[in-house]
Residue, then its C-alpha position, 0 to 999 in steps of 0.5 A: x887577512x882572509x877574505x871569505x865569501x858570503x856562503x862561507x860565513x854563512x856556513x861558519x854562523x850555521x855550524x855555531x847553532x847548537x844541537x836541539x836548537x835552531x836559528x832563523x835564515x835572518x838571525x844567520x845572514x845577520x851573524x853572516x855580516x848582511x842583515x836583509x840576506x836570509x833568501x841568500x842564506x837558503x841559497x847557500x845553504x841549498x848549495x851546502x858542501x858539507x851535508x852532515x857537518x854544516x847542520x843546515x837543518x837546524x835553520x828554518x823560517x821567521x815562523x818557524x817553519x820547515x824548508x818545503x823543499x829541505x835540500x836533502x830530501x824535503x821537510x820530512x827529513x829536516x823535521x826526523x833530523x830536528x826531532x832526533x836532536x829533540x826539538x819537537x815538531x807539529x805540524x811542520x813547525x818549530x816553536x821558536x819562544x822553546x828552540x831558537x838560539x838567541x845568539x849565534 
């Protein structure tokens, strides 16, 4: 059995969210296997090895804010990213009841 690392699995939950949808740090770390992790998540996802194929964009915050300091070039290129996918933004916000995956 292969032995995975936290930030892998955290990849592997991310690349399971579905364009035009987003998912939570929390809702990640828990489908990663470690509930209280979602600060780990962004760390991990700060460290993304495979911008363009881990959808890290689509994770945002239990509010449904957008990461101030996105990784690959602030909020304003995580909300271009979402709404090219058709999830709409105000105010640097995600409505969650309309766009969040239930399950990942």
């Amino acid at each position: 059995m292969e032995n995975k690392s936290f930030s892998d699995k955290v990849y592997e939950a991310v690349m399971r969210i579905p364009r035009g949808k987003v998912a939570t740090y929390g809702q990640v770390a828990s489908a990663a296997g470690s509930g209280g992790a979602a600060r780990v998540v962004g760390n991990a996802l700060h460290k993304n090895p495979a911008f363009g194929t881990i959808p890290c964009h689509r994770v945002v915050n239990a509010k449904g804010e957008l990461a101030e300091a996105f990784v690959f070039g602030g909020a304003d290129v995580q909300k271009r990213l979402l709404e090219d996918e058709g999830v709409e933004v105000a105010d640097d916000r995600v409505d969650l009841g309309i766009y969040q995956v239930k399950r990942l």
